[in-house]
Steps between C-alpha positions, in 0.01 A plus 500: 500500500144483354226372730275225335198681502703823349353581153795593272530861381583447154209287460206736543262565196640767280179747616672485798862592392480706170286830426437746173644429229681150582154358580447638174747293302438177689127539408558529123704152554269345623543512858219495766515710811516182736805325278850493632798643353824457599833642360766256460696564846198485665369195358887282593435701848129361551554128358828549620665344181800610269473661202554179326191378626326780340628409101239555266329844630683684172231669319205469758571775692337845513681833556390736741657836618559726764666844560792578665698825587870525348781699479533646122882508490503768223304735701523400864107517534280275633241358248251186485632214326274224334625169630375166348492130675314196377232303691381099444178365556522268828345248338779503164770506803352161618462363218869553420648348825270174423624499162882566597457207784419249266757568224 
């Protein structure tokens, strides 16, 4: 269990979770280093709220990457795969779960 005064992981400013060229891409959306952004399991975890609470994030989100070392099943080698995931400004995740309250 999380103690009051425990600051939650998932919402530190992204200088302070992402580095090369993901700070990159958030920067050329717009992003500043001391915004939040969440992916979407992350944001139901830290509002703790379902995903239906979260309707209306389609289309706002941003996509970062990072690498990850597979298995090629033709060759049996390892190799670097480029894996993709989206992250949501904070602030568009609130706005959602006010607007999903209400309707």
């Amino acid at each position: 269990m999380k103690k009051e005064n425990q600051k939650d992981q998932n919402l530190r400013p992204i200088h302070e979770k992402y580095s090369g060229g993901n700070l990159d891409i958030l920067a050329a959306s717009g992003y500043q280093e001391d915004d939040v952004v969440l992916t979407f399991k992350q944001a139901m975890k830290s509002y703790g709220v379902t995903g239906n609470m979260l309707k209306g994030l389609a289309g706002k989100g941003t996509s970062l990457f990072f690498y990850k070392e597979e298995i090629n099943k033709e060759t049996g080698l390892k190799e670097k795969v480029r894996k993709y995931f989206t992250v949501f400004s904070a602030n568009d995740c609130i706005k959602a779960i006010e607007s999903n309250k209400v309707a």
